[in-house]
C-alpha positions as CSV (number, residue, x, y, z in Angstrom):
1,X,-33.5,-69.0,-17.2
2,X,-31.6,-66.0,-18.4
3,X,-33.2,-63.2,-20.6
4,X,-30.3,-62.8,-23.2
5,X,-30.7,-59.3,-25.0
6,X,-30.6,-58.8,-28.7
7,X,-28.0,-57.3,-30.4
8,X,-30.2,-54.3,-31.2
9,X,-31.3,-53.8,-27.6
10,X,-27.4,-53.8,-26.8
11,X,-26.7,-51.3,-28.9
12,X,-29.8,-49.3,-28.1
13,X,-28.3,-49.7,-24.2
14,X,-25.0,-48.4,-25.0
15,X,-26.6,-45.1,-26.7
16,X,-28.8,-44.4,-24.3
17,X,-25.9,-44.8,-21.9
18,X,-23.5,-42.6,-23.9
19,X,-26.5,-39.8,-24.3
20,X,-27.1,-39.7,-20.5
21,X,-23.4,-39.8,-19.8
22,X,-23.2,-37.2,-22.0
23,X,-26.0,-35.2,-20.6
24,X,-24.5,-35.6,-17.3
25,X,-21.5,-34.2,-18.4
26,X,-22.6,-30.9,-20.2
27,X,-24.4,-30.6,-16.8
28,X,-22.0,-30.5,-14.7
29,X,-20.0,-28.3,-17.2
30,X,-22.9,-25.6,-17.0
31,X,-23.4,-25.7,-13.0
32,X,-19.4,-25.7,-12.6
33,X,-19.5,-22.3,-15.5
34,X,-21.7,-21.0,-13.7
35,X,-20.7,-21.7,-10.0
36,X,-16.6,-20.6,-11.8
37,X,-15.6,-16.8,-10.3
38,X,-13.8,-17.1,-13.3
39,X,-15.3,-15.5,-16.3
40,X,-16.8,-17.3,-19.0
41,X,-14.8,-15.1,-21.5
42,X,-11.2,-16.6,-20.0
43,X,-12.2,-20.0,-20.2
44,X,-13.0,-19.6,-23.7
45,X,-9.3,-18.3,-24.2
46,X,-7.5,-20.4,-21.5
47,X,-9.8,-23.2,-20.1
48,X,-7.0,-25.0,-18.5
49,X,-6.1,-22.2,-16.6
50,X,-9.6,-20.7,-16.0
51,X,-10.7,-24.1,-14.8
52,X,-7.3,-24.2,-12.0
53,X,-8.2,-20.4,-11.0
54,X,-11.7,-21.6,-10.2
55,X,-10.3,-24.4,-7.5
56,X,-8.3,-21.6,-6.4
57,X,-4.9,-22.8,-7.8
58,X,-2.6,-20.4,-9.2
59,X,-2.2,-21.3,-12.8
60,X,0.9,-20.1,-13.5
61,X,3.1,-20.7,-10.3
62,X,6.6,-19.2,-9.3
63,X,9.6,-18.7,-7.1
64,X,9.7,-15.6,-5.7
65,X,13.2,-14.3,-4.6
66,X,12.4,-13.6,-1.1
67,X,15.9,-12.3,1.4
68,X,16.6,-15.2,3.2
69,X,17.2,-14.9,7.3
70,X,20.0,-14.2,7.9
71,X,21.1,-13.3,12.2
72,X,21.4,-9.3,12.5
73,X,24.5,-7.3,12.1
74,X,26.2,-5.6,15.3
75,X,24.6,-2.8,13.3
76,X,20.8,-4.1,13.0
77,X,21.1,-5.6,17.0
78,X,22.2,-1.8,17.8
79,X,19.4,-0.7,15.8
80,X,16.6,-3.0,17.3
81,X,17.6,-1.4,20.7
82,X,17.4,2.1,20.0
83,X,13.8,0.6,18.3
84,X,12.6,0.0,21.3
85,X,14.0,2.6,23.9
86,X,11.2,5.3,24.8
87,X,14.1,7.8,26.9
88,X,15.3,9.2,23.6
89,X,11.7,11.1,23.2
90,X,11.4,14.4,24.8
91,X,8.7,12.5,26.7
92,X,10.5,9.5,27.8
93,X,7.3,8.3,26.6
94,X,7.4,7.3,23.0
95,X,9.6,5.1,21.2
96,X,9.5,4.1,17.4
97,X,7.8,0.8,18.5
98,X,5.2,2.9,20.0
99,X,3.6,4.3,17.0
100,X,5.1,1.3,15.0
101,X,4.3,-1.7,16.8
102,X,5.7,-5.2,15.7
103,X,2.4,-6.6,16.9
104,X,0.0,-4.3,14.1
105,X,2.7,-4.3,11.0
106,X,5.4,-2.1,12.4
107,X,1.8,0.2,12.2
108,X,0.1,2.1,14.6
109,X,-2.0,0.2,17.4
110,X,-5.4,2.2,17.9
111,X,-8.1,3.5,15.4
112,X,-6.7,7.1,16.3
113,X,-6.5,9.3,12.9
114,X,-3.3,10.5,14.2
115,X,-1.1,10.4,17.3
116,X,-0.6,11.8,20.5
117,X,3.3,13.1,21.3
118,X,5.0,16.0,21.9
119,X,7.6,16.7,25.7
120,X,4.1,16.5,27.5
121,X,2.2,13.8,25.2
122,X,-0.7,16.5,24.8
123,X,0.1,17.3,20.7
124,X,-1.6,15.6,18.5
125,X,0.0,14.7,15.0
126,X,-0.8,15.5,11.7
127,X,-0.9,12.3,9.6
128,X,-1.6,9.1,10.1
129,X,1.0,6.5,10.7
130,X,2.2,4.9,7.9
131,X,3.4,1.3,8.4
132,X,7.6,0.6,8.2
133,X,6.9,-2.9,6.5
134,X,8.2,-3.4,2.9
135,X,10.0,0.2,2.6
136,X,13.3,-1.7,2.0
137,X,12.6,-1.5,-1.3
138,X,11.2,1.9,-1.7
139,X,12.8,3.9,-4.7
140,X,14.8,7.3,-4.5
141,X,12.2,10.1,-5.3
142,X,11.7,11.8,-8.6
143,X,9.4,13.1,-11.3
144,X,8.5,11.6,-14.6
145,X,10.5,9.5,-17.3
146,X,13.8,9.3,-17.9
147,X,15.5,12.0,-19.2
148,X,16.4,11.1,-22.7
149,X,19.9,10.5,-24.5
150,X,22.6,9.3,-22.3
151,X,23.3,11.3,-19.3
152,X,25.3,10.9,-16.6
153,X,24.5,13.9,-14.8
154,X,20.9,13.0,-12.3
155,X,18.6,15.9,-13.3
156,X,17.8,18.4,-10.7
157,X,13.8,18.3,-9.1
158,X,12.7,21.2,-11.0
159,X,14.8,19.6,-14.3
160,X,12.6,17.0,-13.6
161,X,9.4,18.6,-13.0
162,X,10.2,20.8,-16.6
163,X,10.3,17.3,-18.6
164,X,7.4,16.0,-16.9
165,X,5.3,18.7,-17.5
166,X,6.5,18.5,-21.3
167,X,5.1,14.4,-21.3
168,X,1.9,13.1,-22.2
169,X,-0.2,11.9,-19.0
170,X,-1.4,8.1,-19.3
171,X,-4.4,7.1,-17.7
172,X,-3.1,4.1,-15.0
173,X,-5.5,1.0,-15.5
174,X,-4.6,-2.6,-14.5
175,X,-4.1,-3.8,-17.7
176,X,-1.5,-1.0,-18.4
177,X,1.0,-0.4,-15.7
178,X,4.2,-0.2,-17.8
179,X,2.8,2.8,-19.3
180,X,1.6,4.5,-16.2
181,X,5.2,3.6,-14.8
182,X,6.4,6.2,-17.4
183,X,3.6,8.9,-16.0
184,X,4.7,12.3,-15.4
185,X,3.4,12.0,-11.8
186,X,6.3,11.9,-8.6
187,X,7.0,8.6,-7.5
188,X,9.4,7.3,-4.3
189,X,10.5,8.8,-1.4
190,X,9.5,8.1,1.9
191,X,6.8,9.6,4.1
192,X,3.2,10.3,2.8
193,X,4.9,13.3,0.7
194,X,8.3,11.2,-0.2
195,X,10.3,14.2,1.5
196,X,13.3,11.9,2.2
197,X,14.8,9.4,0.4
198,X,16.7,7.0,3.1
199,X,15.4,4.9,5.9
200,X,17.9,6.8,8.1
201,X,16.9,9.9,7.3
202,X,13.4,8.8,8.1
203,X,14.0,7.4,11.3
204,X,15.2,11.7,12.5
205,X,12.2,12.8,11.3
206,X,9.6,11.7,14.2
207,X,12.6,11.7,16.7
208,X,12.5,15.5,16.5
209,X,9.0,16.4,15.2
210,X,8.3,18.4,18.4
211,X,4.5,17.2,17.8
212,X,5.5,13.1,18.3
213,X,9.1,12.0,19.6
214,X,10.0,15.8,20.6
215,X,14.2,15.6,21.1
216,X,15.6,19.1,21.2
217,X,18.8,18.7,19.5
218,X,21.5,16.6,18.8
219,X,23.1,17.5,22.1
220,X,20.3,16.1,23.9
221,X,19.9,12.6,22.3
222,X,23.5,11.9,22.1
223,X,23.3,12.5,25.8
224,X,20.9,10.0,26.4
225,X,22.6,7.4,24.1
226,X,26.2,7.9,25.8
227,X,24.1,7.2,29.1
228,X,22.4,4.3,27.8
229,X,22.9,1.0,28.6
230,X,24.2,0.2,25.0
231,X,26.7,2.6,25.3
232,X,29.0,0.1,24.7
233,X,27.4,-1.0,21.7
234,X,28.4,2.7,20.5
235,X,31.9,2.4,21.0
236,X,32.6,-0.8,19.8
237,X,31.1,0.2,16.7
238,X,32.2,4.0,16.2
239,X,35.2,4.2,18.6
240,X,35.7,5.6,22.2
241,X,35.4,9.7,21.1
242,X,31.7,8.8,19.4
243,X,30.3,11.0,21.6
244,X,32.4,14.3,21.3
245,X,30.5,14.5,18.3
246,X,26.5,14.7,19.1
247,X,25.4,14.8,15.4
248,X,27.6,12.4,14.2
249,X,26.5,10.1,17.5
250,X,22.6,10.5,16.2
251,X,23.6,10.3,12.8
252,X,24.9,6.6,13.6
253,X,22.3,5.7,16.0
254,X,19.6,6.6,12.9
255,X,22.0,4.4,10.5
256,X,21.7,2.1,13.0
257,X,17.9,2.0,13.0
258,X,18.0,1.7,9.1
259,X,20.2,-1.3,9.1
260,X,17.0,-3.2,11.7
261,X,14.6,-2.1,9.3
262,X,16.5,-3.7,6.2
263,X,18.0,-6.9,8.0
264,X,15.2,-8.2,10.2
265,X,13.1,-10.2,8.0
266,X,10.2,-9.1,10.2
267,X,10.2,-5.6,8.0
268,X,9.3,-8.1,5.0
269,X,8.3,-11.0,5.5
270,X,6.3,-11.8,2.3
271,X,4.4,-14.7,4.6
272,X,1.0,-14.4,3.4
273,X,-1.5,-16.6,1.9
274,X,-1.4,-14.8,-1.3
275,X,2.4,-14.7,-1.5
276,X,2.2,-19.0,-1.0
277,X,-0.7,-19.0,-3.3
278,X,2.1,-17.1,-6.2
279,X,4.5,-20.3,-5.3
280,X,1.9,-22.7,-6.2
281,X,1.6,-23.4,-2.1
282,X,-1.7,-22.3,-1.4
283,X,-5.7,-22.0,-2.7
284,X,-7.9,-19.3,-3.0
285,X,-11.2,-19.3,-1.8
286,X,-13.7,-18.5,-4.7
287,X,-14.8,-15.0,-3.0
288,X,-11.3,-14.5,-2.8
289,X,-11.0,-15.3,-6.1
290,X,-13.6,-13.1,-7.5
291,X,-12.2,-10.2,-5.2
292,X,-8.9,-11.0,-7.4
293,X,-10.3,-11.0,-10.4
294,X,-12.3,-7.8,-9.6
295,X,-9.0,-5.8,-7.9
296,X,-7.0,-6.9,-11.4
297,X,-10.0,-5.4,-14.0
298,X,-9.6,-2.3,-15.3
299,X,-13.9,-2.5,-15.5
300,X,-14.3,-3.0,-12.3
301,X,-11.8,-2.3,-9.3
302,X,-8.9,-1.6,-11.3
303,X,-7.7,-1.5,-7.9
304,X,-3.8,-3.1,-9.6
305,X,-3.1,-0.2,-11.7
306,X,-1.8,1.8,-9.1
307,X,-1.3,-1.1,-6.4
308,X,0.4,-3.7,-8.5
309,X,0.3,-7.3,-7.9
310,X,2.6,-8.9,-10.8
311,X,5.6,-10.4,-9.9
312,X,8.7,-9.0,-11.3
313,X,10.6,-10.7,-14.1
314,X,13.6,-11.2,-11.8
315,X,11.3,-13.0,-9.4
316,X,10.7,-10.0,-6.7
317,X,7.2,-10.0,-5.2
318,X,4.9,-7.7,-5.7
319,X,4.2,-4.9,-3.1
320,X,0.9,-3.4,-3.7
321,X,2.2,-0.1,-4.7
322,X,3.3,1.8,-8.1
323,X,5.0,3.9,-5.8
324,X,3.9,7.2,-7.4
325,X,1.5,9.9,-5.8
326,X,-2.3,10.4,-6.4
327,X,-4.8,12.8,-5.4
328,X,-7.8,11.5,-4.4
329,X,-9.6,14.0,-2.7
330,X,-10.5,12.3,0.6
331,X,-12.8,14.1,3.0
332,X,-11.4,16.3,5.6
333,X,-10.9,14.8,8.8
334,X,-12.9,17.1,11.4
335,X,-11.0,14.7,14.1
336,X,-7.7,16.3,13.1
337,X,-6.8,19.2,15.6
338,X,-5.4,21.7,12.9
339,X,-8.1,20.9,10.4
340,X,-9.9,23.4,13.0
341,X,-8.7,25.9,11.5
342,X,-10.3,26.5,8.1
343,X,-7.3,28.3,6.4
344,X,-5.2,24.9,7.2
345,X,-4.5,22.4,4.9
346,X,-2.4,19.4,4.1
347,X,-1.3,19.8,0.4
348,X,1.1,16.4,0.8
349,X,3.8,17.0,-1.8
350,X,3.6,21.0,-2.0
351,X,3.9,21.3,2.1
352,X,3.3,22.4,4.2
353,X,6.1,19.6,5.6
354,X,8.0,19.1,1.8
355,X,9.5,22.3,1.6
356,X,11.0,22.0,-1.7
357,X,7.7,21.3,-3.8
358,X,5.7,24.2,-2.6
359,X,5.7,26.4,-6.5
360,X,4.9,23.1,-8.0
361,X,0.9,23.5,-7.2
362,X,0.1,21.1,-9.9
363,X,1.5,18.4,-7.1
364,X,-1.2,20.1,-4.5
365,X,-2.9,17.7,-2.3
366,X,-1.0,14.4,-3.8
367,X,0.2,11.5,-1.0
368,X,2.2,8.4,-1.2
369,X,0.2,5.4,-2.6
370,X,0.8,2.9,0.0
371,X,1.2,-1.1,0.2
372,X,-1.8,-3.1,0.3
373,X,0.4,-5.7,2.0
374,X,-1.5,-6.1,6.0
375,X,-3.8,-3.2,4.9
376,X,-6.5,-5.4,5.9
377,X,-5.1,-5.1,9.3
378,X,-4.9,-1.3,9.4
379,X,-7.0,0.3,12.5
380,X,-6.9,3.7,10.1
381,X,-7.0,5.1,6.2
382,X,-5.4,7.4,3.9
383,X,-2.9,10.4,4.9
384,X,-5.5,11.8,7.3
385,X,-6.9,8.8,8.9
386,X,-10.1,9.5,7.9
387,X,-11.8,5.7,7.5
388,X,-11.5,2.4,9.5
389,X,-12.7,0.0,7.5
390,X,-11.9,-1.4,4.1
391,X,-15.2,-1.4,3.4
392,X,-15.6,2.5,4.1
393,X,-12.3,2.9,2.1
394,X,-14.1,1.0,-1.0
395,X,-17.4,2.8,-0.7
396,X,-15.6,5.8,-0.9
397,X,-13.9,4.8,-4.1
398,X,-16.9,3.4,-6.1
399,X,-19.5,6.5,-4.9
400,X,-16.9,9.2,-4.3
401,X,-18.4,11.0,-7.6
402,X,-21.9,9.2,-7.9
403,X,-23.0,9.7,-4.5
404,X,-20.8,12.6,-3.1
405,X,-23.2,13.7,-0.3
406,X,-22.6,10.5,1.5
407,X,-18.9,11.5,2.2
408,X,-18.7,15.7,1.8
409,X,-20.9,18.3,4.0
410,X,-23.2,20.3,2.1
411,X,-22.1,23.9,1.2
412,X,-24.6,27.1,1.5
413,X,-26.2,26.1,-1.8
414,X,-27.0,22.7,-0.4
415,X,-24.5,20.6,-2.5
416,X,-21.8,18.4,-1.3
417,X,-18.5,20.5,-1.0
418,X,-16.3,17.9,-3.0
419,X,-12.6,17.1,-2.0
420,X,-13.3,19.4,0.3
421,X,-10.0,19.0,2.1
422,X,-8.4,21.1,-0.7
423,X,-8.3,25.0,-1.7
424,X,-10.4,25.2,-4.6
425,X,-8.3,26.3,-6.8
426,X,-6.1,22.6,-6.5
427,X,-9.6,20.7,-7.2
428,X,-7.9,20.1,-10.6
429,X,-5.4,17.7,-9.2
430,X,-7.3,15.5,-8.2
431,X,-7.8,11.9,-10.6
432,X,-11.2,11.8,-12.1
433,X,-9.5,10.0,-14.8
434,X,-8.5,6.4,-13.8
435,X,-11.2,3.7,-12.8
436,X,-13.2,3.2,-10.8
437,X,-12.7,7.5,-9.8
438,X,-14.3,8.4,-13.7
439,X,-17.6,8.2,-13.0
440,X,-20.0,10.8,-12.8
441,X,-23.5,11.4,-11.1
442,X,-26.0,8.7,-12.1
443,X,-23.5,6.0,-13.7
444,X,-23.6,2.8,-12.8
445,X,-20.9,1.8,-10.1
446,X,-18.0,0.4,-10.8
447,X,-18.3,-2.5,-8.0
448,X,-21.6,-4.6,-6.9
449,X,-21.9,-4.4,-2.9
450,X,-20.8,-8.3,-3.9
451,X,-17.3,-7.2,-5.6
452,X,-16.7,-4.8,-3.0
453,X,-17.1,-7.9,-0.1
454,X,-14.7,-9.7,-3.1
455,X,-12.1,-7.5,-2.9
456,X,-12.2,-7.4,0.6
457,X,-11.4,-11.0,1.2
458,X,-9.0,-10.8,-1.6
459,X,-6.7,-8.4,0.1
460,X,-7.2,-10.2,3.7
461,X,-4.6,-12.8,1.5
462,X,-1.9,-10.2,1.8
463,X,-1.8,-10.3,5.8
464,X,1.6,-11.5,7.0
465,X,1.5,-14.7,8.8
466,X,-0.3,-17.2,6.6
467,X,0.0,-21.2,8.3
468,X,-1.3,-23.0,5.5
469,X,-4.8,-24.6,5.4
């Protein structure tokens, strides 16, 4: 016979059911908080989106305008040989591709600070090797903000230098990049110190920088090229008499080179996980997460204020860089030939290789911020090649000030030399202003050993190549 419950054990039932559900629920909201990379302050403002960013998905998903394939110009094929072609090196040994191999990022191959060139390949460089991806965009150089009124007339370098020194500095932080856009500090150009402003004038520089490609002269190259077995490629492009002028000849060829590096999608892909996680396309993982939450807080990395990750209102991605300059003070490189010699040092902007920034020693010592984009792929760090690892790189940032005598030798008084790969008297240069480099001996660091891991696997999103998971 059935057992037929009362009214009032029904309804009992039913609110012990809804307390247990309820229970259950509030659970699994506290473990889910708590598990969340996402802080418990943005789901208070945006739970919707705080509780997508914790499954990884991009809350706000968009099209970026990417350059479409499109099959290479006469020009770019012409290019893409003289890319590859080692006899137009003093050496016969070195091409472009060599120190800029498709296979690493159009970046160098080995964990070599810098690399090994000259007619006999026994001179060592002076810099690093900076990768050719994502320069297509690259601005020209200059200094500071606009000038104000309407002008039509650009403003010399030192017109420029004369109203930046007349701005206010901003401190860059990740939450206020517009404002350090307007900064008084350089910003474009190519090459760690921004010393040219074109992808052709770029590709001359380590053709005859007698320490790397090592070409005489004009004469010599434009030799080579009429003997080359594109030769025909030349003449078909720039008529039969190409060749009775040598500088106009490598002029060409250098143009050529440029036109590869802006039509081959290869140069800029934008094929990584992070780029199909901004489309909607892709998921984070939660450390990945937490690295992005970390690289975007001005608290903690602030990593975006000078390598920013937003994409642009007309829909261009991000490429990791403000373009301007910085300097950081990284530890001299002992591995570095000339840094034998005490009295030697890399200033960046102010030479000794720029030329026309030497009186302007307020610039002493400050390099190119590069892309992030493949940095996780990098064999070697900074202007001078000095670290290997993004986690060295990262270390260096968070104790650079807390912990010096990790990263500088110890002077006769028995205290870390600090940014010791600058005179003294350019010390003042360098950023003890913007996070994480304000801290001082004793305070707290601006990343956990976890964050630093974080932001590790964050920027391993930004390799080229992604498949899809």
């Amino acid at each position: 016979m059935m057992n037929v419950l009362s009214p009032y054990s029904v309804k009992r039932f039913r609110h012990v059911l809804i307390l247990v559900s309820t229970l259950v629920v509030l659970t699994l909201i506290v473990v889910l908080l708590r598990l969340s990379p996402v802080p418990l302050e943005d789901w208070r403002k945006h739970p919707l989106d705080a509780a997508k960013l914790s499954l990884g998905i991009n809350p706000a998903p968009v099209q970026l305008l990417i350059p479409k394939a499109k099959p290479l110009s006469a020009m770019a094929m012409l290019g893409e040989k003289l890319f590859f072609d080692k006899r137009l090196s003093g050496s016969g040994q070195l091409s472009c591709a060599s120190c800029h191999a498709p296979s690493h990022d159009f970046g160098p191959t080995t964990a070599t600070p810098v690399v090994q060139g000259g007619r006999l390949m026994q001179q060592q460089g002076f810099r690093a090797v900076p990768s050719l991806k994502y320069l297509y965009r690259q601005p020209l150089f200059s200094i500071g903000p606009d000038a104000p009124g309407d002008n039509d007339q650009i403003p010399t370098l030192q017109q420029q230098v004369a109203l930046a020194k007349a701005s206010k500095k901003a401190i860059k932080s990740a939450n206020s990049t517009a404002l350090s856009a307007s900064n008084l500090v350089p910003m474009g150009g190519l090459f760690w110190d921004g010393r040219v402003d074109t992808l052709q004038q770029q590709a001359s520089g380590p053709l005859f920088n007698p320490v790397e490609m090592a070409a005489h002269s004009d004469q010599e190259v434009a030799a080579k090229l009429a003997s080359s077995p594109y030769r025909n490629d030349f003449t078909a492009l720039f008529g039969r008499n190409i060749f009775d002028n040598p500088k106009l000849a490598v002029s060409e060829a250098m143009f050529a080179l440029s036109r590869y590096q802006i039509e081959d999608r290869a140069f800029h892909p934008f094929s990584s996980q992070f780029d199909a996680w901004l489309q909607g396309k892709a998921r984070l993982t939660r450390a990945e997460v937490r690295g992005y939450l970390a690289f975007n807080d001005p608290k903690a990395g602030n990593c975006a204020a000078c390598h920013m990750d937003k994409v642009g209102k007309d829909g261009l991605p991000p490429l990791f860089t403000d373009y301007q300059y910085e300097a950081l003070g990284v530890p001299r490189n002992s591995a570095i030939a000339a840094n034998g010699d005490p009295h030697w040092h890399d200033l960046g902007l102010c030479g000794p290789f720029r030329q026309n920034m030497k009186a302007q020693t307020q610039y002493c010592g400050m390099f190119l911020t590069p892309s992030l984009r493949n940095s996780a792929r990098r064999p070697v760090y900074f202007h001078n090649g000095l670290y290997h690892s993004l986690k060295d790189v990262l270390d260096w940032y968070v104790y650079r000030d807390i912990a010096p005598g990790r990263f500088y030798p110890k002077g006769a008084n028995g205290k870390p030399v600090i940014y010791n790969d600058l005179p003294r008297r350019y010390l003042k240069n360098v950023d003890t202003t913007d996070a994480p480099l304000n801290r001082h001996l004793g305070d707290v660091p601006a990343l956990t050993a976890t964050q630093i891991n974080d932001i590790i696997a964050f920027l391993g999103t930004l390799n080229d190549g992604y498949k899809g998971g």
